[in-house]
DRENKESE-743504 format. One line per field, with one value per residue (C-alpha): y, x, z; residue in three letters; residue number from 1. Coordinates in steps of 0.05 Angstrom, whole numbers, plus 32768, in hexadecimal, padded with zeros to 4 digits. Layout:
y: Y | ... $
x: X | ... $
z: Z | ... $
res: Ala | ... $
n: NUM | ... $
END
This chain:
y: 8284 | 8279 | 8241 | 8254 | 8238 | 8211 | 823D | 8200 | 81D6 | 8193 | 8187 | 8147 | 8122 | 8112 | 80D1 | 80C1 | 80E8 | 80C2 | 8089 | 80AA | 80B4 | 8090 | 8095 | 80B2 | 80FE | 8118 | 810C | 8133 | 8165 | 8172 | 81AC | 8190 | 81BF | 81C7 | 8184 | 81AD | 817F | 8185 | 8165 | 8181 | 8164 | 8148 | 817F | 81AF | 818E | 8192 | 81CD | 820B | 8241 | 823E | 8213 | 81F2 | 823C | 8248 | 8298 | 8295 | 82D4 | 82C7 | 8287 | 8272 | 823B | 824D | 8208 | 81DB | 81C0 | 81B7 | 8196 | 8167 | 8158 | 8142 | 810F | 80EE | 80E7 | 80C2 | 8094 | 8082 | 8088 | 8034 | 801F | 803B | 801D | 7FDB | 7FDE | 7FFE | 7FBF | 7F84 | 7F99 | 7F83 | 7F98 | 7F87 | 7F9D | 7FD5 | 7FF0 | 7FEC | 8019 | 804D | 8047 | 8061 | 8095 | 80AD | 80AF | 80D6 | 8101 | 810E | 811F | 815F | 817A | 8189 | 81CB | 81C1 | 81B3 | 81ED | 821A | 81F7 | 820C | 8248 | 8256 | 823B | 8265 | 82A2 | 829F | 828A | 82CD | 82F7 | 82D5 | 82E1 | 832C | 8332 | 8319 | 8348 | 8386 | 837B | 8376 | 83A9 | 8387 | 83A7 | 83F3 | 842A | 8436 | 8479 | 849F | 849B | 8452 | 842B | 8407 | 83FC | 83E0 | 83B6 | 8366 | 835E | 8385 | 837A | 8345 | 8313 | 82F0 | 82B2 | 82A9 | 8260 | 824D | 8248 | 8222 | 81F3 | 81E0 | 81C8 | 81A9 | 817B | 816C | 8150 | 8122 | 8106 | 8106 | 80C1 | 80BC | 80C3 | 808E | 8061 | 8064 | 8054 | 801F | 7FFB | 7FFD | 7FC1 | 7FCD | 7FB2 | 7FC0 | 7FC4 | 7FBC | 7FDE | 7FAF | 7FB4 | 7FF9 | 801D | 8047 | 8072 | 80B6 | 80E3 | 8126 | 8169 | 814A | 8100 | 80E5 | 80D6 | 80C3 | 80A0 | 808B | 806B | 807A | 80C6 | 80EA | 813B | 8130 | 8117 | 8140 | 8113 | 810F | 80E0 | 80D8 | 80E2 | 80BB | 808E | 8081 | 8036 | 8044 | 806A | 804E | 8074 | 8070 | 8085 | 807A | 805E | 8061 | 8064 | 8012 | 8010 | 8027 | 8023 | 801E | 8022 | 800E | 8009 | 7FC6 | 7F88 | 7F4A | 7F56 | 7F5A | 7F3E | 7F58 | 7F4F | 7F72 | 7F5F | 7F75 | 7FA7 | 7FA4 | 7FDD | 8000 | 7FF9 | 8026 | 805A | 805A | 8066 | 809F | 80C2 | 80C7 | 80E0 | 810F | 8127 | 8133 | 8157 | 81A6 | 81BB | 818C | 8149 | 811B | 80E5 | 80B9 | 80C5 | 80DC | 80AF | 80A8 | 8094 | 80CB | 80FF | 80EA | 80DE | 8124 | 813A | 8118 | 8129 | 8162 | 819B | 816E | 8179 | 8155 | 8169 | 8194 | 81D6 | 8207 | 8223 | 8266 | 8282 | 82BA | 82D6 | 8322 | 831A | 8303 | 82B6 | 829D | 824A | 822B | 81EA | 81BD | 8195 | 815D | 814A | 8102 | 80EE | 80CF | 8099 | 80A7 | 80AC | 80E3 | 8120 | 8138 | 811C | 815A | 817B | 81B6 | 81D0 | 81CE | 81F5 | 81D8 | 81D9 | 81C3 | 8198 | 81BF | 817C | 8172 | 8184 | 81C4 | 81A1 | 8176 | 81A9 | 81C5 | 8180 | 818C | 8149 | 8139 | 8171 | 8156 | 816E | 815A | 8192 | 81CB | 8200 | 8230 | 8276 | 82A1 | 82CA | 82B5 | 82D8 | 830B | 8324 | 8334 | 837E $
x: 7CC3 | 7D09 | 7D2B | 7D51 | 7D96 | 7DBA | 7DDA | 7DED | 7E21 | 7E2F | 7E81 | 7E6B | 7E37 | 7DF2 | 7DF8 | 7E36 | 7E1A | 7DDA | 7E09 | 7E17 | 7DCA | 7D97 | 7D5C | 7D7F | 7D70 | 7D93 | 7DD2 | 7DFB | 7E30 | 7E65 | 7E92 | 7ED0 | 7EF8 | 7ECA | 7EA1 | 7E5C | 7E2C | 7DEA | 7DB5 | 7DB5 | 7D93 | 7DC1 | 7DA3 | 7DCE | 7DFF | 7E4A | 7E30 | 7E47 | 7E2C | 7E3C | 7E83 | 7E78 | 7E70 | 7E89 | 7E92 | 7EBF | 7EAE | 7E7F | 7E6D | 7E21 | 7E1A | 7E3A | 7E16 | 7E3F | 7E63 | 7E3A | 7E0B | 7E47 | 7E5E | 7E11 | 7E16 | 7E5B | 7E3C | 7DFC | 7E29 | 7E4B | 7E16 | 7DF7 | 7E40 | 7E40 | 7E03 | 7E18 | 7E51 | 7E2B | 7DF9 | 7E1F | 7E62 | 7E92 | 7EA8 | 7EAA | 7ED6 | 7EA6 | 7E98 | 7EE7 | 7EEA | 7EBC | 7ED2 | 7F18 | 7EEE | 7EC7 | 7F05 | 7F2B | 7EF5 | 7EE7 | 7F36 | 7F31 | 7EF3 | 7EEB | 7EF3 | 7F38 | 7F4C | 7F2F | 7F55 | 7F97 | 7F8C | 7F73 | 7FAF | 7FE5 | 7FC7 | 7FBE | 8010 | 8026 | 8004 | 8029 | 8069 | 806F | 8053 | 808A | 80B8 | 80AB | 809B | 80EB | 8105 | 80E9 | 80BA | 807D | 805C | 8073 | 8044 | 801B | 8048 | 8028 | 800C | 8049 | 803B | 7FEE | 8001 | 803A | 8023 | 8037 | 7FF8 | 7FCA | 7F91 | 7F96 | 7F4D | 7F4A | 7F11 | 7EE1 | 7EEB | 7F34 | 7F39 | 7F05 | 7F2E | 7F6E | 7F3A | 7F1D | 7F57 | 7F76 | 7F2F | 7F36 | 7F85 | 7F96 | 7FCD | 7FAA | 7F73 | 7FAA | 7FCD | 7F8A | 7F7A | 7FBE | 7FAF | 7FA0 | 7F59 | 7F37 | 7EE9 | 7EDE | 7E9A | 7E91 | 7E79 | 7E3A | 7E39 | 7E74 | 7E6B | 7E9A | 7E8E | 7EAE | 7EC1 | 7ECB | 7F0C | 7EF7 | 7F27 | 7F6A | 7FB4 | 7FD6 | 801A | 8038 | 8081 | 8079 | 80A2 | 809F | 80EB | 80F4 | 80FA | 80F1 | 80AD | 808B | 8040 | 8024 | 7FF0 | 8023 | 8053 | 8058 | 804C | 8010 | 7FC6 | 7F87 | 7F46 | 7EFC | 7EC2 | 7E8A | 7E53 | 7E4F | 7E4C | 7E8B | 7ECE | 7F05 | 7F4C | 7F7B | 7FC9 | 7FFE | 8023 | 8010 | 7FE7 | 7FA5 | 7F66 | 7F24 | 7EEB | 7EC1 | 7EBB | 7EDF | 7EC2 | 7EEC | 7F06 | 7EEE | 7F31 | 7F3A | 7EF7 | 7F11 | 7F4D | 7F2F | 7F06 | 7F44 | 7F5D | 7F22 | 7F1B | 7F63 | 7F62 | 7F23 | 7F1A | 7EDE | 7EA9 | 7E9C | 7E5B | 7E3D | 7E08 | 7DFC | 7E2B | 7E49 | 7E7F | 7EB9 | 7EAE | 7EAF | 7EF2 | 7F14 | 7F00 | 7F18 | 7F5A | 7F65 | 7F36 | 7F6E | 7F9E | 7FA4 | 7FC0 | 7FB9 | 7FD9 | 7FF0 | 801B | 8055 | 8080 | 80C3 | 80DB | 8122 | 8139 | 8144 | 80FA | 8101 | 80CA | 80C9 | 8086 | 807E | 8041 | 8048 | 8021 | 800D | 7FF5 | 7FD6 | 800A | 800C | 7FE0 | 801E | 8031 | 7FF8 | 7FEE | 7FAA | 7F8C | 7F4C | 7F37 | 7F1B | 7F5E | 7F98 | 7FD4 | 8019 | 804B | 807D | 80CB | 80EE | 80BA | 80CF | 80A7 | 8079 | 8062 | 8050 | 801F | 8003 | 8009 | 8024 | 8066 | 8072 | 808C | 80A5 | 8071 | 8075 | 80A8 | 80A1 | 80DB | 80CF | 80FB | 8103 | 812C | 8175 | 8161 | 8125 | 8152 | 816A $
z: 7FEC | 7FF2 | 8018 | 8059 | 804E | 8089 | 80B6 | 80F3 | 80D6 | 8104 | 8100 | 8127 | 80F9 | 8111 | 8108 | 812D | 816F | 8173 | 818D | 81C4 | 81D8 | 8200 | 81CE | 818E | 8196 | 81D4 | 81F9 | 8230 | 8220 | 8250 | 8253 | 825E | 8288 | 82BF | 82B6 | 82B3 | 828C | 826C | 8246 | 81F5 | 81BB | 8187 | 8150 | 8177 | 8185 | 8165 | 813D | 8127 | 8102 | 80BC | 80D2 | 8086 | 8062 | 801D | 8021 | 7FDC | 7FB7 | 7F7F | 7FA3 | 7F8E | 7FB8 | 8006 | 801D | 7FE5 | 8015 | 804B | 801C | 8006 | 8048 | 8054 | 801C | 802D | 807B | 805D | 802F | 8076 | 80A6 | 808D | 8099 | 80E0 | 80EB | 80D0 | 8103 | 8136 | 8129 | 8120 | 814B | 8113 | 80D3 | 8080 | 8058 | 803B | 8082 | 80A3 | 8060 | 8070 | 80BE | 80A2 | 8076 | 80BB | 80E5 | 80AF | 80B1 | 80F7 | 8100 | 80CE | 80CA | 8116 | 8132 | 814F | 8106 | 80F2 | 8124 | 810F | 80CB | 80D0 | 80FD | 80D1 | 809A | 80B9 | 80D9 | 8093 | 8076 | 80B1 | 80AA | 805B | 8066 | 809B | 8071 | 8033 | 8066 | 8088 | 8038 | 801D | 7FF9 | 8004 | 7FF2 | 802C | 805D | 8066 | 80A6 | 80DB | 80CC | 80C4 | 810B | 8106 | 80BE | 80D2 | 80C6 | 811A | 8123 | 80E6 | 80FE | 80BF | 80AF | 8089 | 805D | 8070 | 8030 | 8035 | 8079 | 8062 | 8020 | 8048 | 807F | 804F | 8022 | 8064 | 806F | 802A | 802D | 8008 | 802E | 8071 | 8054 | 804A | 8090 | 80A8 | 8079 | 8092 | 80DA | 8106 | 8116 | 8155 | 816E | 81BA | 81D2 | 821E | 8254 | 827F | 82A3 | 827C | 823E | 8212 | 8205 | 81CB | 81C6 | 8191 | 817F | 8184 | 8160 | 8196 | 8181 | 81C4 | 81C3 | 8200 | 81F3 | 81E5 | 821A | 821E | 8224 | 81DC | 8199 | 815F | 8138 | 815A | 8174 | 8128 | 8100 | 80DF | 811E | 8129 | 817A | 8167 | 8182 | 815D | 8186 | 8166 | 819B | 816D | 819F | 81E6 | 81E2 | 81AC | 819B | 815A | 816B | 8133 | 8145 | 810F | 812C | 814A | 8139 | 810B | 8131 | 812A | 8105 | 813D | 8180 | 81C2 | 8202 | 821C | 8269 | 828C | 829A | 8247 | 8245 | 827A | 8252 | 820B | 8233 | 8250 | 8210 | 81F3 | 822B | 8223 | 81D0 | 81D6 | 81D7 | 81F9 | 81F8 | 8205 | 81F5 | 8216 | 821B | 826B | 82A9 | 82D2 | 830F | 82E4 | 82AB | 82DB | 8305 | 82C1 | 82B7 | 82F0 | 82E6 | 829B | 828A | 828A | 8263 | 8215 | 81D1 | 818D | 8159 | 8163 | 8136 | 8151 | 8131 | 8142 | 8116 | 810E | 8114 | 80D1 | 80BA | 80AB | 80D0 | 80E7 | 80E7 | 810E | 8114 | 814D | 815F | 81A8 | 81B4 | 81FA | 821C | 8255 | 828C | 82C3 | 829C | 82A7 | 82EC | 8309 | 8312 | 8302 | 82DD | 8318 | 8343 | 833A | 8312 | 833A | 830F | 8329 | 831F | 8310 | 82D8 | 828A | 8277 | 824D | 8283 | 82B1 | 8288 | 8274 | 822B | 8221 | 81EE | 81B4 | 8179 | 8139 | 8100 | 80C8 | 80C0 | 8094 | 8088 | 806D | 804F | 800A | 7FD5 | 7FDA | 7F99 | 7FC4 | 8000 | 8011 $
res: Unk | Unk | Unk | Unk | Unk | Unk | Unk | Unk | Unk | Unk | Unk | Unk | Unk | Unk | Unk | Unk | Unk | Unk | Unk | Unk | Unk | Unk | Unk | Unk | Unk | Unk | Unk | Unk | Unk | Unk | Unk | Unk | Unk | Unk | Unk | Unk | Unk | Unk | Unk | Unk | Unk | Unk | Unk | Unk | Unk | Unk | Unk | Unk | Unk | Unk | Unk | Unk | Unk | Unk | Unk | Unk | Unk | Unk | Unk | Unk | Unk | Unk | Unk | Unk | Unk | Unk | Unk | Unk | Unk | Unk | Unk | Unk | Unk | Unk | Unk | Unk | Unk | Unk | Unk | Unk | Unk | Unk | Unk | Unk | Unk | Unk | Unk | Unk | Unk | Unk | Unk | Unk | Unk | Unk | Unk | Unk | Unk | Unk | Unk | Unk | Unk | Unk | Unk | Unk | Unk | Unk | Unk | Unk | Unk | Unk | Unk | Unk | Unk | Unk | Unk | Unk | Unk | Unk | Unk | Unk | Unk | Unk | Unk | Unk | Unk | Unk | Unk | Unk | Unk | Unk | Unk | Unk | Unk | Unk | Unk | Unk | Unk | Unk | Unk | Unk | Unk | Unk | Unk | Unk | Unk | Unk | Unk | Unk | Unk | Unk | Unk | Unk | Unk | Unk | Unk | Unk | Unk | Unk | Unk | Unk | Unk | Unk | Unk | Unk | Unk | Unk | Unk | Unk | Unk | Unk | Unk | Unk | Unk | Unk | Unk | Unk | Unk | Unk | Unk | Unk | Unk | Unk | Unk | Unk | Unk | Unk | Unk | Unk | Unk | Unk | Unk | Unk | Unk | Unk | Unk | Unk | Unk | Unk | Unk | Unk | Unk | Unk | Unk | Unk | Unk | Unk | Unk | Unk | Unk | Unk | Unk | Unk | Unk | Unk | Unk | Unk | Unk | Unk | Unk | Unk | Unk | Unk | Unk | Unk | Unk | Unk | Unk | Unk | Unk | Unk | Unk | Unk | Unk | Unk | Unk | Unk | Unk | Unk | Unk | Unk | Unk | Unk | Unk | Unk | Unk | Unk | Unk | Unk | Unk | Unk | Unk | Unk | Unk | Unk | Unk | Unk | Unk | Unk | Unk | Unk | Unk | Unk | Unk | Unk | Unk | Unk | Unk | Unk | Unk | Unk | Unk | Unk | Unk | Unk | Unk | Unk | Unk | Unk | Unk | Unk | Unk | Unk | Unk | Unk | Unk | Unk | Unk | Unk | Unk | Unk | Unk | Unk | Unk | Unk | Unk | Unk | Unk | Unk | Unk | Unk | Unk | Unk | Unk | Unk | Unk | Unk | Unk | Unk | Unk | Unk | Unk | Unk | Unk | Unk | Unk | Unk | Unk | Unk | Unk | Unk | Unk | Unk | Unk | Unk | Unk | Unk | Unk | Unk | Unk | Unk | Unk | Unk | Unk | Unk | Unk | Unk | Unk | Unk | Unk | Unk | Unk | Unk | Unk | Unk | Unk | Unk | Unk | Unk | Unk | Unk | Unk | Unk | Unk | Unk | Unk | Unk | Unk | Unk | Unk | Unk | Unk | Unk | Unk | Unk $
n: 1 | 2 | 3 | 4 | 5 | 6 | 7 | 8 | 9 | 10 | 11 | 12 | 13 | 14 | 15 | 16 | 17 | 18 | 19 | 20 | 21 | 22 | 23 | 24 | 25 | 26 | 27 | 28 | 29 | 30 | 31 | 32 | 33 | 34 | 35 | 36 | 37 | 38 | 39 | 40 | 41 | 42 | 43 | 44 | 45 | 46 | 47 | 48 | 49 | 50 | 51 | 52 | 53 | 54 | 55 | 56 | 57 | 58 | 59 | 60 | 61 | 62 | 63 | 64 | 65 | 66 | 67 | 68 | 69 | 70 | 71 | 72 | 73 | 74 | 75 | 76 | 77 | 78 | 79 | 80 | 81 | 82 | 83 | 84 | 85 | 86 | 87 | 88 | 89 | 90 | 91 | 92 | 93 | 94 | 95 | 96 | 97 | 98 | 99 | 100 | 101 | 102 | 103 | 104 | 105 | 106 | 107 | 108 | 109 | 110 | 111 | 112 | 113 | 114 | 115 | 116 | 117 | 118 | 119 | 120 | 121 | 122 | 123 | 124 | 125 | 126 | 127 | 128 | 129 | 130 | 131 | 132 | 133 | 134 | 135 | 136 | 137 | 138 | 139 | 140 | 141 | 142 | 143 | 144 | 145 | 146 | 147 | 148 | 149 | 150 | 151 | 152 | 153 | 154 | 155 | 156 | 157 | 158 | 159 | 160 | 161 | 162 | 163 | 164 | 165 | 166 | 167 | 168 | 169 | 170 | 171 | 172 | 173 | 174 | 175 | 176 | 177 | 178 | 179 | 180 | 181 | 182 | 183 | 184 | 185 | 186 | 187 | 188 | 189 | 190 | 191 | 192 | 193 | 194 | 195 | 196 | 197 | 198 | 199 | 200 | 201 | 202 | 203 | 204 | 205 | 206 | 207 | 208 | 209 | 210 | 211 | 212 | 213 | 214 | 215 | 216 | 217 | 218 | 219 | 220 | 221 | 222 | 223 | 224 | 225 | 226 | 227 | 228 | 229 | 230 | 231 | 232 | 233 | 234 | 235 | 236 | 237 | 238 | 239 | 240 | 241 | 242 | 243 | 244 | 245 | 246 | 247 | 248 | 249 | 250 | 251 | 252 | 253 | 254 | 255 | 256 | 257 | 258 | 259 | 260 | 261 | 262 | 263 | 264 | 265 | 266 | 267 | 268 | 269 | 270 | 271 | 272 | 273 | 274 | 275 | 276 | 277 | 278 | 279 | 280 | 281 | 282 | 283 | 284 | 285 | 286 | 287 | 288 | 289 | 290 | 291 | 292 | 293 | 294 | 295 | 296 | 297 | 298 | 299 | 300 | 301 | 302 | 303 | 304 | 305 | 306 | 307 | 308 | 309 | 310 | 311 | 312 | 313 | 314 | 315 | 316 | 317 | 318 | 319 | 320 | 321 | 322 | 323 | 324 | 325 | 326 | 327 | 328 | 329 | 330 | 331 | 332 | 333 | 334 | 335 | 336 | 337 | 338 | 339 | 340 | 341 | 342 | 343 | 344 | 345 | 346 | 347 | 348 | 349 | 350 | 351 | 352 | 353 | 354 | 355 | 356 | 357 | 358 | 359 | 360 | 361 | 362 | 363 | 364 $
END
């Protein structure tokens, strides 16, 4: 009889969210715009049908990389534990930290969108291009709108998305940046907890400003603070400057939890994960849970067909900065505000641009 293959794929390992439980097999999940919460086991949880699928044509294996993914989580899984354990690192374990953060930045489904986005507008703007210069077959009359590229719906195949997703979680370069960060482990106090999220991996950067228009807010900036909730009883932070920190745990004040959990709250997409409900998850949610960060593509094309793709990166910014209210009031932006601001997106700035145009011999 022939094995069922795999079909729920966990983007958030198994192992990672049974910190965030009371006894190891269930936890709560908590919708973040509207604060509903509920009790789910951590089988189904942070999983998506066939999110790992290889749907290559001629494929033999469509589970090869779910079934590799699978193998790097249980070569990092004892180090998390160790952590977990002993609330300080080695050098082996700060490694494979940097490994799971790395990962847990790209293979999310956020990433995934962003990818699959980029992709799909990079396909429209080169058919757009080619379509203006006459660079593709006529059309059949009567079909030249339905087959223009504005209207075609463009699918990306898994395979694809996946192979830029996990180039970026084994990007040497990214490894690297992490690797040189000033690492510090907070351990929450007596009656707080962190929580983590579909996105739980959060870049903050006090001085971002909506106002400003350099790249700044990204993984390398020196103003930059990384945060990874490790369980619902620790939490990484990763900052580019500043004095070395110990390889052991501090206890963390409680407004330092609250914060790590805004920002948590904020980077996240839809869900968020913890260990119980309290009072001070759910005002921070309704404070922060309509407020977003993160990448996002942006496209502006010319009458002429050059298209401008920018990736723009939005770190959570300082807490005076997002309107305290909840996802289940309505948001009245404030006139003097930039436009940014008023629809608490937080700073946009400039990380990757990508200019499109045909070479002068192709043009009409």
């Amino acid at each position: 009889m022939k094995t069922p293959r795999p079909r729920k794929h966990h983007y958030l390992p198994q192992f990672y969210l049974r910190g965030f439980s009371e006894k190891g097999t269930h936890l709560f999940q908590i919708e973040k715009r509207t604060g509903k919460s509920f009790g789910a086991s951590i089988l189904d949880t942070a999983a998506i049908r066939d999110f790992h699928k290889l749907d290559l044509d001629g494929c033999t294996d469509p589970e090869a990389l779910e079934k590799f993914v699978s193998k790097v989580e249980g070569l990092i899984a004892p180090a998390l534990d160790s952590v977990l354990k002993h609330e300080a690192f080695t050098r082996s374990t700060r490694e494979a930290m940097d490994r799971l953060t790395s990962m847990l930045m790209a293979r999310v489904p956020a990433a995934k969108d962003m990818v699959e986005d980029s992709i799909r507008e990079n396909v429209r703007s080169v058919g757009l291009l080619l379509e203006k210069h006459g660079g593709l077959p006529p059309k059949p009359p009567g079909f030249e709108e339905a087959l223009s590229f504005d209207n075609l719906r463009i699918d990306v195949g898994n395979w694809h998305v996946m192979q830029h997703m996990f180039s970026l979680a084994f990007d040497d370069d990214i490894l690297k940046i992490l690797g040189r960060s000033q690492a510090e482990l907070l351990h929450a106090p007596a009656g707080k907890q962190f929580i983590t999220g579909d996105q739980p991996v959060a870049q903050f950067n006090a001085d971002a400003r909506p106002e400003e228009s350099d790249s700044r807010g990204g993984l390398a900036d020196p103003d930059t603070v990384t945060t990874l909730p490790l369980s619902s009883k620790l939490a990484l932070v990763l900052s580019n400057k500043g004095r070395a920190k110990g390889q052991r745990a501090r206890s963390a004040k409680p407004a330092e939890v609250d914060e790590i959990n805004r920002r948590t709250i904020i980077m996240s997409s839809d869900r968020l994960f913890a260990r119980s409900i309290d009072d001070s998850i759910c005002q921070l949610l309704m404070r922060y849970g309509h407020c977003t960060a993160g990448a996002e593509i942006g496209v502006t094309r010319t009458p002429d067909g050059v298209s401008h793709h920018v990736l723009r990166m939005l770190p959570v910014m300082d807490p005076r900065l997002y309107e305290p209210l909840g996802a289940r009031q309505a948001f009245m932006p404030i006139a003097s505000r930039p436009h940014e601001l008023r629809l608490n997106r937080g700073a946009v700035y400039r990380m990757v641009t990508a200019h499109i145009n045909l070479p002068n011999d192709r043009k009409s």
